[in-house]
C-alpha positions, -999 to +999 in steps of 0.1 A: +188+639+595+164+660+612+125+648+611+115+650+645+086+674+639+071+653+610+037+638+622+023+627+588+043+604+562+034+606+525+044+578+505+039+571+462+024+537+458+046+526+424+082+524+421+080+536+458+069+507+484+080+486+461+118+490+439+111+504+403+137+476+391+115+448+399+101+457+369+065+454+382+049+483+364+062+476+331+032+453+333+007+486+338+027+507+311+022+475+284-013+481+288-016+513+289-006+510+256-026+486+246-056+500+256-047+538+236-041+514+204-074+497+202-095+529+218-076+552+194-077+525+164-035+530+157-008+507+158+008+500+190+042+516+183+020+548+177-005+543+207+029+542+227+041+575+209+006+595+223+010+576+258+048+592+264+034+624+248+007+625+273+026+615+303+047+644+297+024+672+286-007+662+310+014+644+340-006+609+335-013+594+299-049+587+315-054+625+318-044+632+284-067+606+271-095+624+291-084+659+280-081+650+241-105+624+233-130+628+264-126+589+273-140+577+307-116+569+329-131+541+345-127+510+321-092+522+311-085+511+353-099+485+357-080+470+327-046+485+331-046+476+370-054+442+364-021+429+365-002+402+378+016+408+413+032+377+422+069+394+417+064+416+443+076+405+474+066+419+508+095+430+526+090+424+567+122+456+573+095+482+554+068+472+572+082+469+602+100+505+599+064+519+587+045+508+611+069+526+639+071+558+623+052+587+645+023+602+631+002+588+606+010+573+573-007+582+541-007+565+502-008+593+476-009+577+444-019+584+409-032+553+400-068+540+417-073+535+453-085+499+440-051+499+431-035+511+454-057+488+482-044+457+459-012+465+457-007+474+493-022+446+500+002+424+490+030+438+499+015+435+536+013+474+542-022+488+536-031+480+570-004+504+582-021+533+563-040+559+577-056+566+545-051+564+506-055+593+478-060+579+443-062+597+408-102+598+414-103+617+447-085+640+429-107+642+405-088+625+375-062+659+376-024+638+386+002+649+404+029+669+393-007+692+391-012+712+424-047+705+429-043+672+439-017+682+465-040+703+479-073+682+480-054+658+496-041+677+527-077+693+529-094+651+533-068+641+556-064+675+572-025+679+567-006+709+576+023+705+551+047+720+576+045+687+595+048+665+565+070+643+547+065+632+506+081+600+493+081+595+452+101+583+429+095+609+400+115+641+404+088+662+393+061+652+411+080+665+447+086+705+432+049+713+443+051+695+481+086+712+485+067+748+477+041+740+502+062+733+528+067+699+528+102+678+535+109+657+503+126+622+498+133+610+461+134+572+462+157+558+437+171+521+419+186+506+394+153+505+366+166+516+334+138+546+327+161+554+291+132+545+267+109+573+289+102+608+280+134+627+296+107+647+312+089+621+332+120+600+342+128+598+379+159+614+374+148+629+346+149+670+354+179+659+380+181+646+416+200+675+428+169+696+423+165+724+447+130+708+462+143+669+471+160+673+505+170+634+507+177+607+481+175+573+486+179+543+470+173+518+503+137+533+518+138+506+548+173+521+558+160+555+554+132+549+579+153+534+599+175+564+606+149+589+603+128+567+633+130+583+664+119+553+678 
C-alpha cells in the first residue's frame, strides 16, 4: 500500500468512525421515518416507502423532502440527531492511528456538523479533526452529488491529488475517485438487505472501478498505511 504522498485524510462520520453493525444509526433511520409520517400525514410503513425512495433518487431522504415538499431542513435535524449514543464505544487503536496520520484530517459528512461535533465527540476523535463538512455547508445538496465534493476541497483548500476518502457507501466514493482522489470503502457485518439495492454499501459492488482499498478493520488499515 502506497500513500505516502497523501497529506489530507477524508473520513464519513456514520458507519465509518464508528462499525455500521453496531447498529447505531438505525436509531437516525427510525426517525427519519417518523418524522416524513407525521410531516407528510401517511402511515409509517408508507413514510418509510418515500424515505428509501428519496435516499435513492436524491442521495439523502432530507434532500428529497426539501426538493418535493419544500420542508426546512432544520427541525427535521435537530430531531433525527437527537439520538442516544451510549452504544458507541470510543476505540483508543482509531484514535491513536488518527491522530499519527500525516497531514490533516477532515470529517465529511452528510448529516449536520452538530452532528457530526456530537458524535465525534464521543467517540473521543473530534479533537483530532482539522475540520468538519456537514450537509449545510454544502448547502443541503448530499454526497454522491458533486457539488459538495467540490465546496468542500475549495473551504479546506484540498488538492484531491493529495487526498484520501473514507465511506462506507459505494456510491458516494465514484465522484472523489474522478477527481483524483485515493478511495477506501469501509465495510462490516450490518445487514443493509431491507435498503434500496442502490444506496447499500455494497450495493452497486465493492469491486467498483473507483474504491482502490476495502476494509473491514479501519484501525488496521491506518496502521499499515502510517508511515509513522
Amino acid at each position: 500500500m502506497t500513500l505516502s504522498h497523501i497529506r489530507n485524510w477524508i473520513f464519513d462520520l456514520d458507519n465509518t468512525l464508528y462499525r455500521a453493525d453496531v447498529d447505531f444509526f438505525s436509531q437516525i433511520d427510525k426517525k427519519m421515518t417518523a418524522y416524513i409520517s407525521r410531516y407528510l400525514a401517511l402511515q409509517p410503513t408508507e413514510a418509510r416507502m418515500v424515505q428509501k425512495e428519496y435516499l435513492a433518487e436524491y442521495g439523502t431522504s432530507l434532500s428529497g423532502m426539501m426538493a418535493v415538499h419544500g420542508m426546512d431542513p432544520t427541525e427535521f435535524l435537530d430531531y433525527v440527531h437527537d439520538v442516544d449514543l451510549s452504544m458507541l464505544r470510543p476505540d483508543p487503536e482509531l484514535r491513536n492511528q488518527i491522530k499519527a496520520l500525516p497531514g490533516r484530517k477532515f470529517i465529511f459528512t452528510n448529516g449536520s456538523k452538530g452532528h457530526a461535533r456530537n458524535v465525534a465527540s464521543h467517540l473521543n476523535l473530534f479533537d483530532l479533526f482539522d475540520g468538519s463538512f456537514g450537509i449545510e455547508d454544502g448547502d443541503y445538496v448530499p454526497k454522491p452529488k458533486r457539488s459538495p465534493y467540490i465546496k468542500f476541497c475549495d473551504i479546506f483548500d484540498i488538492d484531491p491529488e493529495t487526498a484520501i476518502f473514507f465511506e462506507d457507501g459505494v456510491r458516494n466514493l465514484e465522484v472523489p475517485k474522478h477527481m483524483g482522489m485515493a478511495t477506501v470503502l469501509v465495510t462490516s457485518d450490518a445487514d443493509w438487505s431491507d435498503e434500496p439495492e442502490i444506496t447499500r454499501p455494497a450495493g452497486l459492488t465493492t469491486k467498483a472501478d473507483f474504491v482502490d482499498h476495502i476494509t473491514d478493520d479501519l484501525p488496521g488499515f491506518l496502521a499499515k498505511a502510517n508511515p509513522l
